[in-house]
C-alpha positions in Angstrom: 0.0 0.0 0.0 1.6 3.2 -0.9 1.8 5.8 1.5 0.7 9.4 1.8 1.7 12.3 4.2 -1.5 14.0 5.6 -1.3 17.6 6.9 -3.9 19.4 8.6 -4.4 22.9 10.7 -6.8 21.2 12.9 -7.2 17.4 14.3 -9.2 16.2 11.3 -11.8 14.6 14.5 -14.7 14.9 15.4 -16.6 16.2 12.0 -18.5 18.5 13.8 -17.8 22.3 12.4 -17.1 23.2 8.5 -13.5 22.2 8.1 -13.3 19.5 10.2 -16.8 17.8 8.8 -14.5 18.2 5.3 -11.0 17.1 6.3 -12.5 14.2 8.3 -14.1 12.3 5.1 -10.8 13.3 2.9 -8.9 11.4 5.1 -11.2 8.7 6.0 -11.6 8.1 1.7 -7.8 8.6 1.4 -7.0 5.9 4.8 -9.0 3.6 2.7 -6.3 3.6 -0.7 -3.6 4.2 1.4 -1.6 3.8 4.2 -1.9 7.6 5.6 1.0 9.3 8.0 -1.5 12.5 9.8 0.0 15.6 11.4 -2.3 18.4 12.8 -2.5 20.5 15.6 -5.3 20.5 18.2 -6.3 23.9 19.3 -9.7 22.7 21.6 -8.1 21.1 24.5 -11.4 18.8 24.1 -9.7 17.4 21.0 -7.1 15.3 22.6 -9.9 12.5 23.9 -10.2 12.6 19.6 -6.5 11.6 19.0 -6.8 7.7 19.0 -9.9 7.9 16.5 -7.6 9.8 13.9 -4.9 7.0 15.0 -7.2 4.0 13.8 -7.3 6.0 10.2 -3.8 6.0 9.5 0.2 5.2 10.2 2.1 8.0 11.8 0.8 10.7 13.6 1.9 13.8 15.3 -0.4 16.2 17.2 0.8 19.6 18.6 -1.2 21.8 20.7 -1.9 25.0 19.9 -2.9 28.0 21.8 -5.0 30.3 20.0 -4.2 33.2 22.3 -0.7 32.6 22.2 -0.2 31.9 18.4 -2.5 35.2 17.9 0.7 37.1 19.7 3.1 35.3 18.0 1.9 36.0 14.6 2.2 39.6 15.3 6.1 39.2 13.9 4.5 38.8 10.7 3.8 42.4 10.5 7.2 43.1 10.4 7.5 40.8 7.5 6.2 40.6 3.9 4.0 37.6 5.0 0.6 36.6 6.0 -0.5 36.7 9.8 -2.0 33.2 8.7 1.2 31.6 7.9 2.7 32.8 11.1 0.0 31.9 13.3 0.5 28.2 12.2 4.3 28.1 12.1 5.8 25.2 14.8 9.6 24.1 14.6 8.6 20.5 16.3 5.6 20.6 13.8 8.3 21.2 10.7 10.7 18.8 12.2 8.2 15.6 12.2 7.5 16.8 8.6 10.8 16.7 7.4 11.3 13.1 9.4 8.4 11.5 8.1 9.4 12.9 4.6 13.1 11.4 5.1 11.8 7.6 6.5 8.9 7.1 5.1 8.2 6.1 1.4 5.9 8.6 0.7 4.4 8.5 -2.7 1.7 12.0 -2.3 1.2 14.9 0.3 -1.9 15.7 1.1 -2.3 19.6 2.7 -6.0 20.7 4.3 -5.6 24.1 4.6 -3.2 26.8 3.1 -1.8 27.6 6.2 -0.1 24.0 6.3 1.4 24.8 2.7 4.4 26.4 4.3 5.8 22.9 5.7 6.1 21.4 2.6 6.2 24.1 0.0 10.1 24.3 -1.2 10.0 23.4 -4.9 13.0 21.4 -4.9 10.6 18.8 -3.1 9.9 16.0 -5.9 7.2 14.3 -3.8 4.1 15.0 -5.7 1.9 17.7 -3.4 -2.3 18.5 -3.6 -3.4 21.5 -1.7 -7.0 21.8 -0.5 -7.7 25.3 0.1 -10.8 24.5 0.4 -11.8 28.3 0.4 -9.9 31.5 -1.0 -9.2 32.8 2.4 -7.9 35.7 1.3 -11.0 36.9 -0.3 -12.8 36.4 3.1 -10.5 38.6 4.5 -10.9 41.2 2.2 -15.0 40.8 3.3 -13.5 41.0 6.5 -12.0 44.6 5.8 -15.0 46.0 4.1 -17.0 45.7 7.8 -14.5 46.8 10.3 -12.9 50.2 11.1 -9.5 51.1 11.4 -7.1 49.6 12.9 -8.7 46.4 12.0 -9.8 47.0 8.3 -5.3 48.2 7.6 -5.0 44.5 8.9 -7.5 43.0 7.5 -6.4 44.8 4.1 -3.1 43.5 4.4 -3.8 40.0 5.6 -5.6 39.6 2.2 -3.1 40.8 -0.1 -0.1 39.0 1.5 -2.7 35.9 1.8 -2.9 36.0 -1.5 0.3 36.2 -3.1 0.7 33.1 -1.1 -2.0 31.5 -2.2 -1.1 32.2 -6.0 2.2 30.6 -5.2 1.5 27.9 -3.8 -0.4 26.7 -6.7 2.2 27.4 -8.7 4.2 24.9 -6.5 1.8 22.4 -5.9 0.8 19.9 -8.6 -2.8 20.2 -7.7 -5.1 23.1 -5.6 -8.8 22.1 -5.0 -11.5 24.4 -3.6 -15.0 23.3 -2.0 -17.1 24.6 -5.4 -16.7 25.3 -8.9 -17.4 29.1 -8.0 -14.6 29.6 -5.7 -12.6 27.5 -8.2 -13.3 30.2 -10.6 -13.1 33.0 -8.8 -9.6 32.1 -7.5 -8.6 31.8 -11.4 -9.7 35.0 -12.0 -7.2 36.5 -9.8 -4.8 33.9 -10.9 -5.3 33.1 -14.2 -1.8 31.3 -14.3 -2.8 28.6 -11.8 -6.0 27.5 -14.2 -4.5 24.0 -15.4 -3.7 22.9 -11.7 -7.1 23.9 -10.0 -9.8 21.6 -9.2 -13.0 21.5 -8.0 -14.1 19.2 -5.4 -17.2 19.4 -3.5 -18.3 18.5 -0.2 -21.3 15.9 0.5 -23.4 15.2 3.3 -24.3 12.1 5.6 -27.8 12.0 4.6 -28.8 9.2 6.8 -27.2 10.7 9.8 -29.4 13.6 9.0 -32.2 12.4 8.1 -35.7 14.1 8.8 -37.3 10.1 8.6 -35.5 10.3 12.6 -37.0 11.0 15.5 -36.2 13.3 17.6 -36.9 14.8 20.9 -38.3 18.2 20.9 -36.1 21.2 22.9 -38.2 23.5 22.4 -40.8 24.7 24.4 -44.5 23.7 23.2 -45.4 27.5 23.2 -42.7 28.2 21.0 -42.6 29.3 16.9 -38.5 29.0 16.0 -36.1 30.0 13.9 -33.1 28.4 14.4 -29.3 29.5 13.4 -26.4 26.6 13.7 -22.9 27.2 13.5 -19.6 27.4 15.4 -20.4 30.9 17.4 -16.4 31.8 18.0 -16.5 32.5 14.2 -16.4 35.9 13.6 -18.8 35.7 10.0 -21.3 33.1 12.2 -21.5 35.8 15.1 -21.9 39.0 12.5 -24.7 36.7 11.0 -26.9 36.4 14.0 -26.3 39.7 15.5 -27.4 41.2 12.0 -30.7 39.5 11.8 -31.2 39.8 15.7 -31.0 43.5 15.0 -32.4 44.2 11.5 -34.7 40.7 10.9 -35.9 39.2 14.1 -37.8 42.6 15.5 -40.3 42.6 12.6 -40.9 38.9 13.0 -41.7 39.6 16.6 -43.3 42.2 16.6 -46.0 40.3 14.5 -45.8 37.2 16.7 -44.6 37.3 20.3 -44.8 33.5 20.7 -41.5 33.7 17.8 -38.3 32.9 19.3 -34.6 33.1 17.6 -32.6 30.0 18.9 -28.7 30.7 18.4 -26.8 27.1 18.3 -23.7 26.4 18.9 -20.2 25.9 20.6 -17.9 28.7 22.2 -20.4 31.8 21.7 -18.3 34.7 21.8 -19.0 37.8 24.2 -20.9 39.5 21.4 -23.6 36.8 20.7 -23.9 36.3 24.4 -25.4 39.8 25.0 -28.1 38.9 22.1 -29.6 36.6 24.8 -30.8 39.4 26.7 -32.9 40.3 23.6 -36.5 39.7 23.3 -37.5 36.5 22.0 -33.9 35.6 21.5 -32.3 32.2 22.8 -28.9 31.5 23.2 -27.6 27.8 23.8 -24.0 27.3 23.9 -23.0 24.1 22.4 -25.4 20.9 22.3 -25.0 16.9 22.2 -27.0 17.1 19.1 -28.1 20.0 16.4 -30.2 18.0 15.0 -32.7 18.1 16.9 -32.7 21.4 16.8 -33.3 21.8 13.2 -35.8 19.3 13.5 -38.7 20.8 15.6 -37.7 24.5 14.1 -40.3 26.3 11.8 -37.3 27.0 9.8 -33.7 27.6 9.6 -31.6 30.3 9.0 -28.2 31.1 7.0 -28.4 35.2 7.1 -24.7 35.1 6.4 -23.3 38.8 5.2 -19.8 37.4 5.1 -19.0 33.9 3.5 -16.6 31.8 0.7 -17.1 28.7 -0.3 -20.1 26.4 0.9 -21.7 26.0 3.7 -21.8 22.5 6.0 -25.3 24.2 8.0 -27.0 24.6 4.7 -26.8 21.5 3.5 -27.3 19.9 6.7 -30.9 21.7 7.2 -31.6 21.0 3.8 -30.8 17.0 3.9 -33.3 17.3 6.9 -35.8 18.8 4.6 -36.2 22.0 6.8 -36.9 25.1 4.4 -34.0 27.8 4.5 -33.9 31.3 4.6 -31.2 32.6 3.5 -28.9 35.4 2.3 -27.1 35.4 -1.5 -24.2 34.6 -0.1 -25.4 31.8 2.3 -26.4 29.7 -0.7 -23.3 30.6 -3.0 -20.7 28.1 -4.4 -24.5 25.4 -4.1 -26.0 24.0 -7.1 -29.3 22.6 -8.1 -30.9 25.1 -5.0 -33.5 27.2 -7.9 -36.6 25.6 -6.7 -35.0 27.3 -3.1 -35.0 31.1 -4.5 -38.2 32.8 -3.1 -36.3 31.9 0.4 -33.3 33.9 -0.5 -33.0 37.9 0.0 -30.7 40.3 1.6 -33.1 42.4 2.6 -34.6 42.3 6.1 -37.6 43.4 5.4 -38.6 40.6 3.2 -36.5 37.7 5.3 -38.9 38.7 7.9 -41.9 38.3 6.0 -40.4 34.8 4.5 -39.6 34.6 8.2 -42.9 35.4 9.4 -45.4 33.1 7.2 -43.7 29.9 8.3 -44.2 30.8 11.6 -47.6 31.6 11.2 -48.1 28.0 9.4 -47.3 27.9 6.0 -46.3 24.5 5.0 -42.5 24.5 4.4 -42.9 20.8 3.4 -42.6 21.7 -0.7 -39.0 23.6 0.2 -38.0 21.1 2.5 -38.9 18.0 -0.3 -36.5 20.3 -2.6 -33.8 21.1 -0.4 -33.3 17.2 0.6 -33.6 16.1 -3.0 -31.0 18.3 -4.1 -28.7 16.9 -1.8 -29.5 13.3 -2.4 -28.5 14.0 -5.8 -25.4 16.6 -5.7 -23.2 16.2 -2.6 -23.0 12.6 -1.9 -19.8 12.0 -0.1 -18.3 9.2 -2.1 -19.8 10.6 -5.6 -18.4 14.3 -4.8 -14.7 12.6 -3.3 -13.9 10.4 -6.5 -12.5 13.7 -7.0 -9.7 13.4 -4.8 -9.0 9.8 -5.8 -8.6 10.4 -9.3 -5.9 13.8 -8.5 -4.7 11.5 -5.8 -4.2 8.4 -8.4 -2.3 10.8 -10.9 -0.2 12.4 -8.4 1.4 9.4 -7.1 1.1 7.6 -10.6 3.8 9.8 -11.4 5.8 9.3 -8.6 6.1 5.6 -9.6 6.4 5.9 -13.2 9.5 8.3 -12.4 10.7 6.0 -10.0 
């Protein structure tokens, strides 16, 4: 079995948040062709009970903790350098050490790197091991959203963390045999800015465990019997999740309430940050930290929402709500980088006004069943796992083809 090197900027376990949910079943495809060495760092102290169902998957392993208060300081010295805060922030000696171990012992035929930030451990172009880069996202381009809703300071760092993200990013797919991004839009879009890179992109697309989340399930109900819900789910220490809520707690959720007192706005999900704590105090408006289970949850809601102002790439909570045949409402950019979602438009709009009166007829009892039906079906046939990662085995095949016919 030939062997791969693995690299990730987060323990690729549990799949529970956007990148994880995607480097999880990249590996777990990949541990199935080959024999996979994994090296990640673990910045949720709750992570290392994970470590030994990563180890199962694959050969070697190396996990390195990372503090994200301490690697936020350190990659302040990146300021006083031409590069990205990103790369900084992710920079380990015993991290780049294993690398260069594994890379001198093992037999590796392919490198495998989730996440630009990892690029810099394996990106000199004297390497002749083949390399595939997910970038999963064009980062950079999300900082640049980034810049356009802050002030100064922020928005000069921002600024700058985009334009030296990118001319990263543009080299490293110059470097790296193959790049692959979540959807065929932010394929495109990063070969617009780098036309140069076109022949060596890829588009591969994530898929979703449809029996896992499956509205045929039963689940309990959290809710309150009173209550009419909207529900939000998403990783709340993310900057883009928390600007999401807070704007249609401000500009969306009054109108709905207004109308309907018995309304509530449920806010799911892990490490809510100061900011979406303090929306708890609002009328109407439920906080919950993290939960066992989302899906129930999404289950018992009226209908979910993905008022996301700031976003690249696809988005896991999406598809999730729509494999459970909840209806969706949604901003543009919520649904952007998804396919086969038309028969979904009349629940898209950026503008609050008409979110809450979308908002406001499913909680007054309009059957969402028709959207729901939709929403699952276009999953079923669009983002199954193994259909979407046959992808990856075929630029995986080639990559290491070549090692062994040069060999």
């Amino acid at each position: 079995m030939q062997e791969l090197l693995f690299l990730a900027h987060r323990i690729p376990f549990p799949p529970n948040k956007g990148d994880k949910i995607r480097s999880y079943h990249m590996l777990a495809h990949l541990a199935r062709r080959y024999r996979v060495h994994v090296g990640a760092f673990i910045d949720d102290p709750e992570d290392w009970r994970h470590v030994a169902d990563v180890q199962k998957l694959c050969g070697e392993t190396c996990f390195i903790a990372l503090n994200p208060l301490i690697a936020k300081s350190r990659s302040l010295v990146a300021l006083l350098r031409r590069e990205p805060l990103t790369v900084q922030y992710y920079r380990n000696r015993a991290f780049g050490s294993w690398v260069k171990r594994v890379l001198a012992e093992r037999p590796i035929a392919g490198i495998f790197v989730f996440s630009s930030a990892m690029a810099q451990y394996v990106d000199d172009p004297r390497l002749a091991v083949p390399r595939v880069l997910d970038f999963v996202d064009m980062d950079s381009d999300k900082w640049r959203q980034y810049a356009e809703r802050h002030r100064w300071p922020q928005n000069w760092v921002y600024r700058r963390e985009a334009r030296t993200l990118f001319d990263a990013e543009r080299r490293w797919a110059g470097i790296f045999d193959k790049s692959l991004f979540v959807s065929q839009a932010e394929a495109d879009l990063f070969c617009q800015q780098a036309p140069a890179t076109r022949a060596r992109v890829v588009a591969v697309e994530n898929g979703v465990d449809t029996d896992y989340f499956s509205p045929q399930r039963k689940y309990p109900n959290p809710y309150a019997a009173s209550a009419d819900v909207l529900v939000f789910v998403g990783a709340m220490d993310y900057w883009a999740n928390a600007d999401a809520v807070q704007w249609f707690a401000d500009e969306v959720f009054p109108r709905v309430y207004a109308r309907q007192p018995r309304s509530r706005f449920y806010i799911v999900g892990a490490r809510p940050s100061k900011q979406v704590l303090r929306l708890d105090d609002l009328p109407g408006v439920c906080v919950t930290g993290g939960v066992a289970d989302v899906r129930p949850y999404v289950a018992h809601a009226k209908a979910v929402v993905a008022p996301l102002r700031i976003a690249r790439g696809v988005q896991n909570k999406v598809l999730e709500a729509m494999a459970m045949a909840r209806p969706v409402i949604a901003t543009t950019l919520a649904m952007d980088g998804l396919r086969g979602w038309d028969a979904l438009r009349p629940l898209v709009t950026d503008d609050p006004a008409r979110m809450a009166e979308i908002a406001s007829r499913f909680l007054q009892g309009e059957d969402g069943s028709t959207y729901g039906a939709s929403g699952r079906a276009c999953v079923l046939q669009r983002y199954s796992w193994d259909a979407n990662l046959a992808g990856l085995t075929d630029v995986m095949h080639a990559a290491v083809t070549r090692t062994a016919a040069v060999a």
